[in-house]
PAZAPA-4460 file (N, C-alpha, C; in steps of 0.05 Angstrom, whole numbers, plus 32768, in hexadecimal, padded with zeros to 4 digits):
% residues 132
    n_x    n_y    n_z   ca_x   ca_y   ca_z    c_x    c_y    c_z   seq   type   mol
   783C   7D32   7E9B   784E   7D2A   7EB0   7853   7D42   7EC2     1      X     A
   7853   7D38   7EE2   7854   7D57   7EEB   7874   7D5E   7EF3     2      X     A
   7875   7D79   7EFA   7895   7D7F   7EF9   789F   7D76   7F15     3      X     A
   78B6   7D6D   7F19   78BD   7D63   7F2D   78C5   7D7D   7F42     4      X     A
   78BF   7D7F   7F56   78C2   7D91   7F6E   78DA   7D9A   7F76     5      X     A
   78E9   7DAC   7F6F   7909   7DB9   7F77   7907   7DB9   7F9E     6      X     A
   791E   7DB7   7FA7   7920   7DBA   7FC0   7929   7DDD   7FC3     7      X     A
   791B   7DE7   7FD8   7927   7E00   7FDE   793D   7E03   7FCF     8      X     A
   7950   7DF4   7FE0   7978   7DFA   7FDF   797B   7DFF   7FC6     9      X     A
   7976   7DE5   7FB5   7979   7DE1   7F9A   796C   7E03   7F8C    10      X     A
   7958   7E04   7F8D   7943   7E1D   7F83   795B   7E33   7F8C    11      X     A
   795B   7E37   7F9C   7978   7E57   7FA7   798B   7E4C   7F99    12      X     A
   799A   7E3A   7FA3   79BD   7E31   7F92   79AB   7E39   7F6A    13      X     A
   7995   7E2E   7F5F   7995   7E3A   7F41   7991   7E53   7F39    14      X     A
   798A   7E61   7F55   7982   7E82   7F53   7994   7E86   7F4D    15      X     A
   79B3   7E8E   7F60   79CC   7E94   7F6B   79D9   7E8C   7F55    16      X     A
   79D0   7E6E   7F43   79F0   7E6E   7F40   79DB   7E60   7F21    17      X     A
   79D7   7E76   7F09   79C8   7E6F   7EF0   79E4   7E59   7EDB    18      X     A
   79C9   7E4D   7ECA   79DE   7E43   7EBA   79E9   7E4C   7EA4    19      X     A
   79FE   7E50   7E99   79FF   7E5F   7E7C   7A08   7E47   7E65    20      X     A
   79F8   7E4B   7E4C   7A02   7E33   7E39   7A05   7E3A   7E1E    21      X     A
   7A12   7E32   7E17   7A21   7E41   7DF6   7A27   7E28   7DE7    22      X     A
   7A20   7E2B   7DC8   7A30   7E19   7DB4   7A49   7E1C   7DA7    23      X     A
   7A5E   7E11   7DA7   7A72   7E0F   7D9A   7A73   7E00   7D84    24      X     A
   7A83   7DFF   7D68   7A8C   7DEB   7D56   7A93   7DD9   7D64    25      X     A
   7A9D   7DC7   7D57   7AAE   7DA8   7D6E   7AC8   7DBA   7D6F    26      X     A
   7AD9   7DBA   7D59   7AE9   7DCC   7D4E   7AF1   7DDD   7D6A    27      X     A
   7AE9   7DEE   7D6E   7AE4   7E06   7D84   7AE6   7DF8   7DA0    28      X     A
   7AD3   7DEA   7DA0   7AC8   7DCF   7DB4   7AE2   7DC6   7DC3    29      X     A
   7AF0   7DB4   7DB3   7B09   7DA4   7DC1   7B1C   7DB7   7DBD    30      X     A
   7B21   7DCE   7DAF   7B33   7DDC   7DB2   7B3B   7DEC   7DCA    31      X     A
   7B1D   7DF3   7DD4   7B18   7DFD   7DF1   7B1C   7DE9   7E06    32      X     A
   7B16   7DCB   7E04   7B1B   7DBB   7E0E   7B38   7DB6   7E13    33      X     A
   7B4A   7DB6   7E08   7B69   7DAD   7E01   7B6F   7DCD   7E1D    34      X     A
   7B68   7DE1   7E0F   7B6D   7DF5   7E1D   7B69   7DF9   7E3B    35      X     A
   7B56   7DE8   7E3C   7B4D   7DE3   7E5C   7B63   7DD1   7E68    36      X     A
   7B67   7DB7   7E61   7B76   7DAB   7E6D   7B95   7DAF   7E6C    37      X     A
   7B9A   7DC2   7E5E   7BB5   7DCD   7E5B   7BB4   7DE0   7E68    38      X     A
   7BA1   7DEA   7E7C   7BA6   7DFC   7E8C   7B9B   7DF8   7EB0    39      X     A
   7BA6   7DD6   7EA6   7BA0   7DC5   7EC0   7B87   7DBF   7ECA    40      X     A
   7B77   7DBC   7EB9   7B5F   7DAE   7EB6   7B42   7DBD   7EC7    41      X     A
   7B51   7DD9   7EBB   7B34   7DEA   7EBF   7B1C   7DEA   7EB3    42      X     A
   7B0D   7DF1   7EC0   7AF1   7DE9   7EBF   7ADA   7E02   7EAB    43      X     A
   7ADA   7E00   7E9E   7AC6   7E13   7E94   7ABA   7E24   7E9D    44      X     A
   7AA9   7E1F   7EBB   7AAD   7E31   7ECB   7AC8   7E4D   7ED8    45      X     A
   7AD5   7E38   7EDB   7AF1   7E45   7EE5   7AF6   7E5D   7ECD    46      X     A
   7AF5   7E4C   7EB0   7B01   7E5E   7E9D   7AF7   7E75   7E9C    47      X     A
   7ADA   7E7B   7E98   7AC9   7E8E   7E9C   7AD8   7EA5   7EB3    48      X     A
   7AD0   7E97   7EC9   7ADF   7EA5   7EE2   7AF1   7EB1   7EE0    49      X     A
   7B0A   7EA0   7ED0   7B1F   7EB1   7ECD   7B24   7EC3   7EB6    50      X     A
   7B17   7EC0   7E9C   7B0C   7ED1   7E90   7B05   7EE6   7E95    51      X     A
   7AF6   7EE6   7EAD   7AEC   7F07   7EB6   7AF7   7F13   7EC9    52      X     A
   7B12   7F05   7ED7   7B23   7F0F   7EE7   7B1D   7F08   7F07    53      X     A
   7B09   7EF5   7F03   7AFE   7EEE   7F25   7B11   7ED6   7F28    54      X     A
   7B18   7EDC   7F43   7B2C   7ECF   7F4C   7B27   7EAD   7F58    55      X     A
   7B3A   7E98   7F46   7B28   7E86   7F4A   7B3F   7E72   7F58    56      X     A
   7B45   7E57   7F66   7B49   7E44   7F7E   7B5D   7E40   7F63    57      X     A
   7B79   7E3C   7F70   7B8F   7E36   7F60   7B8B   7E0F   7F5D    58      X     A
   7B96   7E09   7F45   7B8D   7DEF   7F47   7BAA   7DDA   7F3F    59      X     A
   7BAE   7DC8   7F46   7BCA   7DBC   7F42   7BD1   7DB8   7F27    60      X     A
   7BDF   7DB9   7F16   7BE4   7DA7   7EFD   7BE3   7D95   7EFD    61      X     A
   7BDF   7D8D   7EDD   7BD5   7D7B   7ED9   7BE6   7D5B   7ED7    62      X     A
   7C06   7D6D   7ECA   7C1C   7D59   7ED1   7C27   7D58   7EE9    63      X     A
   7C26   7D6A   7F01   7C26   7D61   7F17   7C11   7D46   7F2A    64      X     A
   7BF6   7D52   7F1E   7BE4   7D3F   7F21   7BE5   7D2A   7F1A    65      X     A
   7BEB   7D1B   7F01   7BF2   7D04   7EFD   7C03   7CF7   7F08    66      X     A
   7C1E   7D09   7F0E   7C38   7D03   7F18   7C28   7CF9   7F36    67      X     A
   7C1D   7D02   7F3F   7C13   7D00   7F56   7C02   7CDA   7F67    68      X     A
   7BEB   7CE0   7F4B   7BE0   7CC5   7F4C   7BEE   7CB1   7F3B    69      X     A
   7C06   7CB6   7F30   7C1B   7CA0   7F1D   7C27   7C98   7F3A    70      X     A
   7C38   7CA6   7F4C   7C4B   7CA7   7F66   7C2F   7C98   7F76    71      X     A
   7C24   7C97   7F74   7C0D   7C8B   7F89   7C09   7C67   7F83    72      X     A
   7BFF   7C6A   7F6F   7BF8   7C4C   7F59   7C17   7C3B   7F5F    73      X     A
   7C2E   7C4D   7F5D   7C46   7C3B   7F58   7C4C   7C36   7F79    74      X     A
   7C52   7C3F   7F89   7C54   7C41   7FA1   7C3C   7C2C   7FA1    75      X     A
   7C21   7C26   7FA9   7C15   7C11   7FB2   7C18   7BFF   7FAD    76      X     A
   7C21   7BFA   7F88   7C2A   7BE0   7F7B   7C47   7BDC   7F8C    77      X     A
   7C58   7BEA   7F95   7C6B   7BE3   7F9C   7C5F   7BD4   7FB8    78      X     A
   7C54   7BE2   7FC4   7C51   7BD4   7FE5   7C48   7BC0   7FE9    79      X     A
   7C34   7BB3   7FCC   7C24   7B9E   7FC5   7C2D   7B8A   7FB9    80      X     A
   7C44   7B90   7FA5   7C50   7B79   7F97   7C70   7B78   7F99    81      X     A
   7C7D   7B87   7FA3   7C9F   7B87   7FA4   7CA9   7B73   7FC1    82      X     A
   7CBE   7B66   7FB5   7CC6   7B4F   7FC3   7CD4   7B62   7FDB    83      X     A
   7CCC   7B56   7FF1   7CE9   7B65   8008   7CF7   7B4F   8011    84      X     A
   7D08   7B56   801E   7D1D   7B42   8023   7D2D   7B50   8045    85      X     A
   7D2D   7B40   8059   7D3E   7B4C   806D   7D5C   7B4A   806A    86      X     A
   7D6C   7B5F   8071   7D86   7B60   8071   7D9B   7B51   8082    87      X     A
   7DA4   7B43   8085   7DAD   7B2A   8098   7DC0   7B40   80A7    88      X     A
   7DD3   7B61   809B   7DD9   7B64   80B1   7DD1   7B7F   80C1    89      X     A
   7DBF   7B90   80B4   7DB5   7BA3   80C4   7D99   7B97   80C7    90      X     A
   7D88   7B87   80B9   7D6B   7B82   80C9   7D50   7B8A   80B8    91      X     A
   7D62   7BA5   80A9   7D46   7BB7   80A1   7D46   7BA7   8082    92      X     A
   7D2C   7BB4   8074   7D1E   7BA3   8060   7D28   7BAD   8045    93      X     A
   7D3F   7B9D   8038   7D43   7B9F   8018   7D2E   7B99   8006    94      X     A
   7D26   7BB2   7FF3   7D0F   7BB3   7FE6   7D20   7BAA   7FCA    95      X     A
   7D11   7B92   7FBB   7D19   7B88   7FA5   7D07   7B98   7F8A    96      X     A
   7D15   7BA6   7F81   7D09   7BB7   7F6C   7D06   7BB0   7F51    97      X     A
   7CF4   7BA4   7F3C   7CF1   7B94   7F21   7D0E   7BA3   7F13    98      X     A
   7D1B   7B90   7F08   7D2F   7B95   7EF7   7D47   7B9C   7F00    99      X     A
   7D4C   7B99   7F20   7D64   7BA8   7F2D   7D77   7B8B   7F32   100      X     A
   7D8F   7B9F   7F36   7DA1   7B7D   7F35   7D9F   7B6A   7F48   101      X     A
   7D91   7B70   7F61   7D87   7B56   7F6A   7D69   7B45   7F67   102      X     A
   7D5D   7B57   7F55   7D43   7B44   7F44   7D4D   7B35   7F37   103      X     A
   7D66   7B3C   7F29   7D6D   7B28   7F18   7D7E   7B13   7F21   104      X     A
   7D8B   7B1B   7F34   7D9C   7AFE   7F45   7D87   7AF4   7F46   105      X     A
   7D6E   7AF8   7F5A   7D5A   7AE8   7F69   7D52   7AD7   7F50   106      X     A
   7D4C   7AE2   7F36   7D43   7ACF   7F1F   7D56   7AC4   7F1A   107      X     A
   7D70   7AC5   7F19   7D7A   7AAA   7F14   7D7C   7A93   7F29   108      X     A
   7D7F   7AA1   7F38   7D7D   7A8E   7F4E   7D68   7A79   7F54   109      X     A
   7D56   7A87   7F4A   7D3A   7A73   7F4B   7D3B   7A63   7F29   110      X     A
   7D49   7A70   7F18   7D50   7A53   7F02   7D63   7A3C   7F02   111      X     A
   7D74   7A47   7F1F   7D82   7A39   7F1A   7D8A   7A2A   7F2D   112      X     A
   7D75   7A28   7F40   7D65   7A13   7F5B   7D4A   7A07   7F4B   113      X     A
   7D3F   7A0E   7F34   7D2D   7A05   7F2D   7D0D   7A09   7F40   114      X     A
   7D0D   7A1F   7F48   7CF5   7A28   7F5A   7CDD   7A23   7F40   115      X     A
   7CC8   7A1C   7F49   7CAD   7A1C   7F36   7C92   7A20   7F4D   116      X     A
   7C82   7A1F   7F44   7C68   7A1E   7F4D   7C69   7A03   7F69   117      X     A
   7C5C   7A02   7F7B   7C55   79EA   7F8A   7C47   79D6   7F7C   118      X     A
   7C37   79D9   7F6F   7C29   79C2   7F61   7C38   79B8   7F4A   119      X     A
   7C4A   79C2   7F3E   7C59   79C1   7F23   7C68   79AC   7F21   120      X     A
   7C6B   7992   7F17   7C7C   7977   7F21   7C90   7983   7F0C   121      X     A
   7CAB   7978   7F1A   7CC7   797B   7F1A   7CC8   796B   7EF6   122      X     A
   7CDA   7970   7EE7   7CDF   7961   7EC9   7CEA   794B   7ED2   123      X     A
   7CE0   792E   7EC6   7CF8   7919   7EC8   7D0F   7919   7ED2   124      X     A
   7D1E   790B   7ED9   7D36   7910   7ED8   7D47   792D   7EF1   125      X     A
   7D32   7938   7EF8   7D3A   7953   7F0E   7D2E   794E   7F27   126      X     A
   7D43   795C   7F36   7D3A   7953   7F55   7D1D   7957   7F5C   127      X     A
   7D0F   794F   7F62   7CFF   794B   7F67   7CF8   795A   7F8A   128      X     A
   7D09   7970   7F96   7D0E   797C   7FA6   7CEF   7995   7F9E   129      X     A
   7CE2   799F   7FAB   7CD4   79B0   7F9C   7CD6   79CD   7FAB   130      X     A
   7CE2   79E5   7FA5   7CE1   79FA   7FAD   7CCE   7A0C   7FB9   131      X     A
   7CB2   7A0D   7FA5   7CAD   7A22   7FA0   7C8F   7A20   7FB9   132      X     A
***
C-alpha cells in the first residue's frame, strides 16, 4: 500500500511541533485525569507547559463554565417555554415562573373552569362550554 502524501503545512506544523507519548497505569492514568479537570480542564499539553514554567492562555473554570452553559440552557428554556402575561396596568410583560404563586393560581384556575385539550369532550353532565 503506498504512503499517503503529507501536505507541505502539515510536514512543517510535524517538524515544529513533535509528538511526545508515554504509558501510564490506568491507576496513574485517571488520576492525572481527575487532576486535569480539577485544574479547569487542562490539557496535557498545557500541563507539560506548565510544568516547565512556559507560560500558558489562562483558561475559565470549570464551575464557572458550567455555571455558564447551565445560565444559558435555562435562560433559552425560559424564553421558549415560560408563560407571559401583560400587565393590565403598566403594559410591560409578567413572566410566570414554574412553581411561583401565580403558576399556581393560573393552575387552579384552569381546574376550576375546567380548561382541557380542544379535542377532549367535556364529562357528562358538565358544561359542555370548551376552554382550551
Amino acid at each position: 500500500m503506498a504512503k499517503r502524501k503529507i501536505p507541505p503545512a502539515q510536514r512543517r506544523y510535524n517538524e515544529s511541533h513533535p509528538t511526545v507519548s508515554f504509558r501510564l497505569t490506568r491507576e496513574l492514568y485517571d488520576q492525572l485525569k481527575r487532576h486535569l479537570i480539577n485544574r479547569g480542564g487542562l490539557s496535557f499539553a498545557d500541563f507539560v507547559k506548565e510544568s516547565l514554567g512556559v507560560q500558558i492562555q489562562e483558561k475559565p473554570a470549570v464551575k464557572e463554565t458550567r455555571y455558564t452553559w447551565y445560565k444559558h440552557g435555562f435562560d433559552d428554556a425560559v424564553e421558549r417555554y415560560c408563560i407571559t402575561l401583560r400587565c393590565p396596568k403598566c403594559g410591560e410583560d409578567v413572566v410566570v415562573r414554574p412553581d411561583s404563586e401565580l403558576h399556581s393560581r393560573i393552575k387552579k384556575a384552569m381546574r376550576q373552569y375546567e380548561w382541557r385539550h380542544a379535542d377532549c369532550e367535556p364529562e357528562p353532565g358538565k358544561p359542555s362550554e370548551n376552554r382550551g
